[in-house]
N, C-alpha and C positions, 0 to 999 in steps of 0.2 A: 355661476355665481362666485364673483371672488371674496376673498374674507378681506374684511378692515385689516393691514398689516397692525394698523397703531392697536388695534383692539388686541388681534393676537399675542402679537411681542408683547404687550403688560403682560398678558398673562404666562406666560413662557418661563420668567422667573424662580413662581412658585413651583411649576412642573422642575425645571432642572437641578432645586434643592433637594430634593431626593435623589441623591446622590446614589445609594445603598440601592441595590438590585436585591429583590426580594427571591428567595430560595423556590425553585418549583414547587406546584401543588403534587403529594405523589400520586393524589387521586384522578388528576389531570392528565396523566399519562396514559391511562389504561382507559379510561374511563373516554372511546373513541366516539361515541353514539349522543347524541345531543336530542331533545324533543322539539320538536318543529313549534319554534313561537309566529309569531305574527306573520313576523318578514324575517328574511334572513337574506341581508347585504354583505357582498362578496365586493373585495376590491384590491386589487393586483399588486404588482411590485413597485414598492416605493423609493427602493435605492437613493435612501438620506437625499429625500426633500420633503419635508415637514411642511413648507408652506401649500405643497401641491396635495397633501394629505388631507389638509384641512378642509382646503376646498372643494376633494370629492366627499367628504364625508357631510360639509354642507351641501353639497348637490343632495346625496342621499338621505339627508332631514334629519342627523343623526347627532350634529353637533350645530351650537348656534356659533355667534360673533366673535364668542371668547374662547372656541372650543370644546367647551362643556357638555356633557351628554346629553341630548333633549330626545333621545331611539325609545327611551321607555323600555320593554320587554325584547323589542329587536336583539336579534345577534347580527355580529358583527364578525363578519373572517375575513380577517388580512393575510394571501395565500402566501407569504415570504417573501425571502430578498429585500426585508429591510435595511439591511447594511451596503454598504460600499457606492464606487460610483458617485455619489452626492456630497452635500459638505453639511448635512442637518442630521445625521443619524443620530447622534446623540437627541436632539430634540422629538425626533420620533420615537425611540424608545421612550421617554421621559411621558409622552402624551398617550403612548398606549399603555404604561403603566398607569397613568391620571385614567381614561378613560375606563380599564379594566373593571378598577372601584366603584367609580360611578354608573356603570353600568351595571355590577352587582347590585348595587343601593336600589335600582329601579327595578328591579328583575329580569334586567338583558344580562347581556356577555360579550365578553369579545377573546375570539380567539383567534391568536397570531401563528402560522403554519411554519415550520424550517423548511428556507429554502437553501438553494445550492451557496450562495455567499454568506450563507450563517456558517455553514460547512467550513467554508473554507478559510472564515475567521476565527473557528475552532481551532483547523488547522494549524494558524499561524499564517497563511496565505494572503499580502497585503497587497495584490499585484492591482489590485482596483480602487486602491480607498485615493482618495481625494487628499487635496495639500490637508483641508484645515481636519479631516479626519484624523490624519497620521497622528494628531496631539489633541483628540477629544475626549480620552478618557483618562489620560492621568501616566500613563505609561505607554512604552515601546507597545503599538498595536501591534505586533505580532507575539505579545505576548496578554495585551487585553481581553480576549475573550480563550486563553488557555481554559481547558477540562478543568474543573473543580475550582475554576476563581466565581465572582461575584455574578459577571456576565454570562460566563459558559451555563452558571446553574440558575440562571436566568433563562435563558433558553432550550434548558432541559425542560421547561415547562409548555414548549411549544408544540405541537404534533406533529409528526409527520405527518398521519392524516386523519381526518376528520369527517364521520356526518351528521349533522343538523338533520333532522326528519328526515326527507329522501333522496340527499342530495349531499354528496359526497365530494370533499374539499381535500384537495394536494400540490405540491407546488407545480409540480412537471408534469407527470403521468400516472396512471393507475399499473402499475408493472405488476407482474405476478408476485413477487417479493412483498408485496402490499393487498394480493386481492384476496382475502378472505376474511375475516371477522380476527380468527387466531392471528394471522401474518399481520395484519395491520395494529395489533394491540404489540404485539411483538416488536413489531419495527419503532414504535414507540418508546417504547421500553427499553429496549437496543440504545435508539439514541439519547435516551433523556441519562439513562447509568452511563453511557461517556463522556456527553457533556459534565453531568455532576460529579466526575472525576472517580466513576465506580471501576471502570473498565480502562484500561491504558492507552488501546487503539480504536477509532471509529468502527463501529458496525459496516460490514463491506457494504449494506446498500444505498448508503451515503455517499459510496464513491465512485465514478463513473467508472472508472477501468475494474474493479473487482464485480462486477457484474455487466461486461460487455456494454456498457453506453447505456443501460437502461434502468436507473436508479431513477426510483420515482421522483430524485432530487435535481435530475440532470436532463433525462432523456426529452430528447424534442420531435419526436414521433407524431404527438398529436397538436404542436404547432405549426406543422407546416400546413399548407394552403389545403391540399386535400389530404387527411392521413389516409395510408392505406387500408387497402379491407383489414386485411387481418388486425390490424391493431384495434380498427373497430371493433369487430368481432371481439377482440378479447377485453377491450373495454365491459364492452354488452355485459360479458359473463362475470367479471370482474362486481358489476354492478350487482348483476343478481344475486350475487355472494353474499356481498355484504347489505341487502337488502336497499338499495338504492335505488333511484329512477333518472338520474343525471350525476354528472360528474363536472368542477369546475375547476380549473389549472390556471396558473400565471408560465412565469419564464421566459417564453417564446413574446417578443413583441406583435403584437395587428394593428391594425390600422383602425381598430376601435374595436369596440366588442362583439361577439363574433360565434356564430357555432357550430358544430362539425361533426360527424357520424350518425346525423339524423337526428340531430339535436339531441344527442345524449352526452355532448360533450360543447363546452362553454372554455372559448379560451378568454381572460380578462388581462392581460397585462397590459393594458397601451402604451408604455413608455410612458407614467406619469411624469418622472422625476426629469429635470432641466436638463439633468447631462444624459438622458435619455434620449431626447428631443421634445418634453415639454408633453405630450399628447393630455387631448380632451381630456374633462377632470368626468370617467365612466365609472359606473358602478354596477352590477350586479344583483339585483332584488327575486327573491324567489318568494312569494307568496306561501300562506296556507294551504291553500288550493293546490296547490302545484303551481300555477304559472308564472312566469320566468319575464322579470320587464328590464329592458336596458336603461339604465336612469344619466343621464346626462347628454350630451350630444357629441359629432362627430362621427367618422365613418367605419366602417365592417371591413376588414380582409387581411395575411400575414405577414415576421422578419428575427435576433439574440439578446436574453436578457441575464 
């Protein structure tokens, strides 16, 4: 289902006059455990393309013609990697801050996860951003989402990871750095005081070489076609830690959505965004119940995001 562009772009305006990035919630940070609403729709990495946003979250039934929230109590978790890659990130920021509200209004949510290219735009790392990127916020992007500016503490509001009732949300991987109730409130905490300009250096598990490849920000262990046992296995226990019964990850591109270690693990990134190569508009629905529905169409299996 594609969106009316003409519908969209009217409304596009209003979203990008909020200019001002609102400061994290600090209760947002800690606060890793969410209650299991209706539905809870999961939807991968969007690497600034706004218009491909729209249209899965219309697939999903979660916004109508204009954008506008119609999920009701649903949550909504965008696993990261909003940034880069694409030439719409500003308009994606701009719509998940629009929808955030409206879905408080209704009694949903939507939480947005830091992925590896928020990292790296913390960083200062501009080696992916797009022409009409490099001049979407106002200033040299390598200096736009600096710790303690408007964006950085914008994104201090993001989790590294998250569960919604049983079912547990992260950009990459469940890594031991993240698997227990304490680590994962921790690694929160970690990265929301460096983006908010508390701490001077990233938390090492933000970075792939300070933890040997396996930052739940980075590692792609459980993107490839078959992850190995062990990683399953530590999935597994990972889960059980932190009171979980699935786990669901972007990063790693498939070839639609997809899942793996006996269905305790859900990879979603299909390359939504154009400079991706465009993939199916999929989404992610995990029930009350527990069961798990692929919402959109296209095929299953794996590829770098």
């Amino acid at each position: 289902m594609l969106v009316p562009r003409r519908a969209f772009s009217a409304a596009l305006p209003a979203l990008l006059l909020s200019t001002r990035s609102p400061a994290a919630e600090p209760s947002a940070v800690d606060r890793i455990r969410l209650p299991a609403p209706s539905r809870t729709v999961a939807v991968g990495d969007l690497h600034g393309d706004c218009d491909a946003f729209v249209n899965v979250l219309r697939t999903a039934g979660l916004v109508d013609a204009t954008a506008r929230w119609t999920g009701g109590d649903a949550v909504l978790v965008q696993c990261g990697d909003v940034l880069d890659r694409g030439p719409q990130e500003a308009e994606c920021l701009a719509l998940l801050r629009s929808l955030k509200m409206q879905a408080a209004a209704a009694g949903g949510r939507v939480v947005t996860l830091l992925g590896n290219h928020e990292v790296l735009n913390a960083c200062g790392v501009t080696s992916f951003v797009s022409e009409a990127g490099a001049t979407a916020f106002g200033e040299p992007r390598s200096l736009a989402f600096r710790p303690g500016g408007a964006l950085a503490r914008e994104l201090a509001g993001w989790p590294v990871v998250c569960v919604v009732g049983d079912t547990c949300f992260v950009h990459a991987g469940l890594t031991p750095e993240v698997a227990t109730p304490i680590r994962a409130a921790a690694a929160n905490t970690a990265a929301a005081r460096w983006l908010s300009g508390d701490e001077p250096l990233p938390p090492p598990l933000l970075l792939p070489s300070a933890v040997g490849g396996r930052s739940p920000v980075w590692t792609r262990e459980l993107g490839v076609a078959a992850p190995a046992g062990d990683a399953c296995d530590e999935v597994g226990s990972a889960l059980t830690a932190l009171g979980a019964s699935r786990l669901v990850v972007g990063h790693t591109v498939q070839e639609g959505i997809n899942a793996a270690c006996d269905r305790r693990v859900w990879r979603i990134d299909v390359g939504l965004s154009r400079a991706m190569g465009g993939g199916a508009p999929q989404a992610l629905e995990v029930r009350r119940d527990g069961s798990v529905v692929r919402l959109g169409g296209g095929g299953g299996g794996a590829g770098g995001g």
